[in-house]
VOGU-3710 file (C-alpha; in Angstrom, 3 decimals, decimal comma):
1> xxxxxxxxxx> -65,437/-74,266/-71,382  -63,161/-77,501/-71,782  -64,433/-79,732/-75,246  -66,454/-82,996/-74,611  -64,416/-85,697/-75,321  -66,272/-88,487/-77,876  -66,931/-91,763/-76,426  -64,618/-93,199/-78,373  -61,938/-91,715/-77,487  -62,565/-91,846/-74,083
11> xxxxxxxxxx> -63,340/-95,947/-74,239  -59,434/-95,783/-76,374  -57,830/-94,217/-73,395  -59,539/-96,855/-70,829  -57,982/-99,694/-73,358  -54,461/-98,358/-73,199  -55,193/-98,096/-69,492  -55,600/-101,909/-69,326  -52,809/-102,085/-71,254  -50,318/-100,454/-69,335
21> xxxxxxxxxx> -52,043/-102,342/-66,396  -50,816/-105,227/-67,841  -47,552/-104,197/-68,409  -46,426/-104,507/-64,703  -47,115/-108,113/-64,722  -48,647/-110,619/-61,677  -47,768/-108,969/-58,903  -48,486/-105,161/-60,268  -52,183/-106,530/-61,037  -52,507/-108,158/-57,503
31> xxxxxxxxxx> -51,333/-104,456/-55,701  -53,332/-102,511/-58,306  -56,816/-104,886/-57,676  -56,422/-105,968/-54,558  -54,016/-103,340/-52,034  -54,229/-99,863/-53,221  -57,742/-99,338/-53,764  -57,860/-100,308/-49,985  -55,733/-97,756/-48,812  -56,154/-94,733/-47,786
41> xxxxxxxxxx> -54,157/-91,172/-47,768  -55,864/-88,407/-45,105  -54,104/-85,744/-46,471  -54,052/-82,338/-44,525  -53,535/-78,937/-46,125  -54,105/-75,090/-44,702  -55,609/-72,699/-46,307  -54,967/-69,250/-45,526  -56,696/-66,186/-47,545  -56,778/-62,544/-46,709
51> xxxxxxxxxx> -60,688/-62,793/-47,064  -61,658/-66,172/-44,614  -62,712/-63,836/-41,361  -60,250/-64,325/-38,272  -62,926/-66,168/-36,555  -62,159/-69,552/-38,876  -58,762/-69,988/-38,027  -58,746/-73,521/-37,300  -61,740/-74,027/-38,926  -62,182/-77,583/-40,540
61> xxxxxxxxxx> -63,137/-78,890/-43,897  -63,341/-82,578/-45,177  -63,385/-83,430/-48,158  -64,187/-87,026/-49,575  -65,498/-87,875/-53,372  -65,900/-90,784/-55,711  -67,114/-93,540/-53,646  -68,433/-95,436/-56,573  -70,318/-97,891/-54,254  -71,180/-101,061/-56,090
71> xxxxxxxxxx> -67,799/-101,214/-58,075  -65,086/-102,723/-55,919  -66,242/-100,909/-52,807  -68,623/-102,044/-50,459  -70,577/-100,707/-47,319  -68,485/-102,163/-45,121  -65,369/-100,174/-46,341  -67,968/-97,375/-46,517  -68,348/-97,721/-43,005  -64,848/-97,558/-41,805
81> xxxxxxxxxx> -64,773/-94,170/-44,033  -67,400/-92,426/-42,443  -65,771/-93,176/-38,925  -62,559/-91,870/-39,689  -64,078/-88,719/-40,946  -65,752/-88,493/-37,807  -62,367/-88,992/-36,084  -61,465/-85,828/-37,985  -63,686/-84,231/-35,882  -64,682/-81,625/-38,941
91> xxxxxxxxxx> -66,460/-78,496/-38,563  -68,283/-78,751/-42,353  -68,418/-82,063/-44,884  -68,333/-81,744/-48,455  -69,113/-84,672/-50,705  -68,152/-83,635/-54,509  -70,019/-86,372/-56,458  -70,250/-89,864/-57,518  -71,703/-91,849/-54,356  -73,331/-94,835/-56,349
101> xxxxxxxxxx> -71,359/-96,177/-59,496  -74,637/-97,260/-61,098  -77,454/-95,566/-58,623  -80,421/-97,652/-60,741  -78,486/-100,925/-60,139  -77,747/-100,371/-56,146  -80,247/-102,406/-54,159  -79,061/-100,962/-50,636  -80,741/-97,679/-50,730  -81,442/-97,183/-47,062
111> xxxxxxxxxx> -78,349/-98,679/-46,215  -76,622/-96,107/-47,465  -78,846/-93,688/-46,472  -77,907/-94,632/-42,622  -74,177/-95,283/-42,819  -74,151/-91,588/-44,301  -76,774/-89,895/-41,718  -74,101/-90,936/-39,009  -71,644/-88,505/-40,048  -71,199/-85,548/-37,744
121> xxxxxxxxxx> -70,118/-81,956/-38,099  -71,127/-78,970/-36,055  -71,735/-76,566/-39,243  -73,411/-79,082/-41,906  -73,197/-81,352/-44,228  -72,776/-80,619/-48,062  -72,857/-82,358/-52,077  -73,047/-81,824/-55,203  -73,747/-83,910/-58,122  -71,349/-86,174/-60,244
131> xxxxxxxxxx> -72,253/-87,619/-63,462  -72,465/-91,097/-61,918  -75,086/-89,261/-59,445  -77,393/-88,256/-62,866  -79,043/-90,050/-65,583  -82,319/-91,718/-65,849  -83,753/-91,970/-62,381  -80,568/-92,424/-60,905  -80,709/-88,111/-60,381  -83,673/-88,852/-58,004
141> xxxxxxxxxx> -81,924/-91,930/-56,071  -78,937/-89,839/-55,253  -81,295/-86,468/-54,048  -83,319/-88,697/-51,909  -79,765/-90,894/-50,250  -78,276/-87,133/-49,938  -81,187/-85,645/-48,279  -82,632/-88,366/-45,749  -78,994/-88,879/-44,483  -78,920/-84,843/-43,516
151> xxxxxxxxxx> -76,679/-83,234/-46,330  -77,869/-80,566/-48,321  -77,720/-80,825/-51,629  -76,387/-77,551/-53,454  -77,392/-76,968/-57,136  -75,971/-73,770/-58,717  -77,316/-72,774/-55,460  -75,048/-71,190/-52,406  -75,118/-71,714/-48,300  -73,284/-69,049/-45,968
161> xxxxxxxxxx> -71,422/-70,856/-43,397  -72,520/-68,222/-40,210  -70,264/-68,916/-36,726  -72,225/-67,175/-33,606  -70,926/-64,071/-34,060  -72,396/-63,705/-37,352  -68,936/-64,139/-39,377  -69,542/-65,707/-42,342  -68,034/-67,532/-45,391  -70,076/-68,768/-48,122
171> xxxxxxxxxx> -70,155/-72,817/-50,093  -71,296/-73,127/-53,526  -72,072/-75,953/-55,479  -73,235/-76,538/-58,977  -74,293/-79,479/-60,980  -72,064/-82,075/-62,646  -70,877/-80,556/-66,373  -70,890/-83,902/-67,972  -74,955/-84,393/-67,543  -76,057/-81,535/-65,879
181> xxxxxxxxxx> -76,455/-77,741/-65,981  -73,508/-76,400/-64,435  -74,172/-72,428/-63,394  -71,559/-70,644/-61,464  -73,452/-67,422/-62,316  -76,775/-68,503/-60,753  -74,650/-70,145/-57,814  -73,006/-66,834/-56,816  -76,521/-64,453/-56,649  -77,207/-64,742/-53,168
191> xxxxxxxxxx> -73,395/-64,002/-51,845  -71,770/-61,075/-50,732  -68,891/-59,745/-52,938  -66,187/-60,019/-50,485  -66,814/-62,727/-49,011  -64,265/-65,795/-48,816  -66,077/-68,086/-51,256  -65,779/-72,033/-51,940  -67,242/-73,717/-54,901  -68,192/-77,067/-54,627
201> xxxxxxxxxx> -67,553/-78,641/-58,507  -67,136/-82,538/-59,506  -65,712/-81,723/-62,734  -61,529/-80,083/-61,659  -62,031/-78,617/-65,453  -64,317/-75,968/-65,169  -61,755/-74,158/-62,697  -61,037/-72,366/-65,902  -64,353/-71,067/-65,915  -64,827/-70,493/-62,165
211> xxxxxxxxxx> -61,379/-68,307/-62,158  -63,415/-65,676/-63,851  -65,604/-64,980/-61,052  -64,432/-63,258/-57,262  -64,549/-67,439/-56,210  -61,413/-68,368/-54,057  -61,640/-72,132/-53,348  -62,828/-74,588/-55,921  -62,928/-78,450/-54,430  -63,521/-81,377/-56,743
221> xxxxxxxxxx> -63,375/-84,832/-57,762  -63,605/-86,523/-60,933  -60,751/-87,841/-62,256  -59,384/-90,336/-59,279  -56,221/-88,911/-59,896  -56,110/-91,219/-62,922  -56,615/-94,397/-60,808  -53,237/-95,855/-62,618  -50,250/-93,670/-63,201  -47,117/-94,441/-64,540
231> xxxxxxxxxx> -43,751/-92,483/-63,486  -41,881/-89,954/-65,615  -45,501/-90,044/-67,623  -48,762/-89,304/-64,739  -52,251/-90,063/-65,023  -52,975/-92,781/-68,033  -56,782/-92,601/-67,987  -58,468/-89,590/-67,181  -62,453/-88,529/-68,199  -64,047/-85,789/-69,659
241> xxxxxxxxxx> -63,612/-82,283/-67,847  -60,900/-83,801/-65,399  -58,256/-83,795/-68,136  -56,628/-81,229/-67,512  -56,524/-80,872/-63,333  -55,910/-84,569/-62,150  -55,027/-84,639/-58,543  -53,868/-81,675/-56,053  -53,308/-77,985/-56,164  -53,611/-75,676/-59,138
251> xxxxxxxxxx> -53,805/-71,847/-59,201  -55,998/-70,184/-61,847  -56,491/-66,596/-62,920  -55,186/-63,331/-62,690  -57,256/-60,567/-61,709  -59,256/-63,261/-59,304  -56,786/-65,700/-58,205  -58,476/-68,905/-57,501  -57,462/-71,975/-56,141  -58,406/-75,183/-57,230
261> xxxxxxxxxx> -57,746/-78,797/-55,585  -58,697/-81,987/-56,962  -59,554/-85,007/-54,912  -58,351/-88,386/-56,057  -61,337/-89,909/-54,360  -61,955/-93,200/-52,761  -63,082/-95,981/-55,026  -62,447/-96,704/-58,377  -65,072/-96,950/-61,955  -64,660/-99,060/-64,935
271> xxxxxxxxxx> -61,396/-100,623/-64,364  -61,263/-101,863/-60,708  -57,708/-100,734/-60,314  -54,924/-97,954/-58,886  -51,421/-97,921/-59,255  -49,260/-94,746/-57,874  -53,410/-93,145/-57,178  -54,104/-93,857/-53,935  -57,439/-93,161/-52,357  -58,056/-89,775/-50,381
281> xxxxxxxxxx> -59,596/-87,997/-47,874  -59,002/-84,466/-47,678  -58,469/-81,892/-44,360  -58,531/-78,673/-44,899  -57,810/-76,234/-42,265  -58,688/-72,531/-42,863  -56,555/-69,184/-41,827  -57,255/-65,719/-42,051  -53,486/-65,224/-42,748  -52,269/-62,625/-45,345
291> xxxxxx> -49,597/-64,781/-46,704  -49,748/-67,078/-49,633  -51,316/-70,195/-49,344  -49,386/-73,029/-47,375  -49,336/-76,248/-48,219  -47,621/-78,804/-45,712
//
């Protein structure tokens, strides 16, 4: 299990962030503030595993994390995300934490609760929590947005994903390491052993421990890529348990090869920046293809 890191050391890393923030001068500031936290990258990926059944070729999964609304994101931008996901046209939604920046703070409740209930997918709607999604009775606000806009909320709990003909893959989630009670054991009780399995985890960093069970797919958030990176020297800030798994694709393991990604997410927390981070929304497109996985 990765170490905690100490508050301190974490609030040191966000002050060298500012610093190298500043570094770029005027017009760096103006791009990091004002432009690249307002784009947006759909990036598309296919996944192909000897295990996903034939019947989910073509099968499609969005991912989209770390809205942080309330913190230099607003429902308005909120809205234009939830239409291009339905654009997408995705067979299953996954939401990997952090919908609220400060949930006790957010006086638009319901509004939230509607923008989300319009998004559309013929095979469900899924979350799990992020730490912004816990403490106090900010664990409650999120649980009520998630379920009165139609998601289900998955805690160290699992889903099978059933087409018609009975085919199935399976979606796990468990809760946020940072201030919940993360179980992967608990999570994987009611699956069947060879079944093409996805884990639903906001903290990238406990891939290490997911890679020691028969998991294929783990899907997280977390770190925002960094929000600011510099080149030749990557991510500047990142938190606790998404230290070590920024952004993209990793492969864990050895007897059970897993596969993690990491989703920069779409807004930003603490410092209302990106540079070189841009937001994301994820496509993932599944194969039953015995063939390593490609990545395009």
């Amino acid at each position: 299990m990765p170490k905690k890191v100490s508050r301190r050391n974490f609030i040191k890393r966000l002050f060298s962030g500012a610093l190298a923030l500043g570094s770029v001068g005027i017009g760096g500031y103006y791009y990091a503030n004002e432009i690249e936290p307002r784009l947006l990258d759909v990036t598309q990926y296919k996944l192909k595993h000897s295990s996903i059944p034939k019947d989910f070729n073509g099968f499609r999964i969005i991912q989209f994390s770390d809205t942080h609304l309330g913190f230099h994101y607003n429902l308005a931008q909120f809205q234009k995300l939830i239409k291009k996901i339905n654009d997408l046209q995705p067979d299953l939604i996954v939401f990997t934490g952090d919908l609220l920046d400060h949930p006790t703070e957010f006086n638009q409740v319901s509004e939230v609760t509607k923008i989300l209930s319009n998004l559309n997918s013929r095979y469900g709607k899924f979350a799990v929590y992020g730490n912004h999604d816990h403490g106090g009775y900010g664990t409650d606000i999120y649980k009520e947005i998630i379920i009165n806009s139609g998601f289900t909320l998955l805690v160290n709990d699992s889903k099978p994903i059933t087409l018609p003909n009975g085919n199935s893959i399976y979606l796990l989630g468990i809760d946020d390491a940072m201030l919940g009670q993360p179980d992967i054991k608990a999570a994987l009780q009611n699956t069947e052993e060879q079944s093409y399995k996805i884990l639903l985890s906001h903290a990238p960093d406990l891939a290490e421990t997911t890679s020691l069970y028969p998991i294929q797919l783990q899907l997280s958030g977390h770190s925002h890529g960094g929000q600011i990176q510099l080149p030749f020297y990557g991510p500047v800030v990142t938190p606790p348990f998404g230290e070590k798994y920024p952004e993209g694709f990793y492969l864990l393991g050895t007897h059970n090869e897993l596969t993690l990604y990491v989703n920069r997410g779409i807004g930003t927390t603490r410092l209302p920046f990106r540079m070189f981070s841009k937001p994301e929304l994820t496509l993932f497109t599944l194969s039953s293809e015995l063939n390593e996985q490609d990545v395009s």
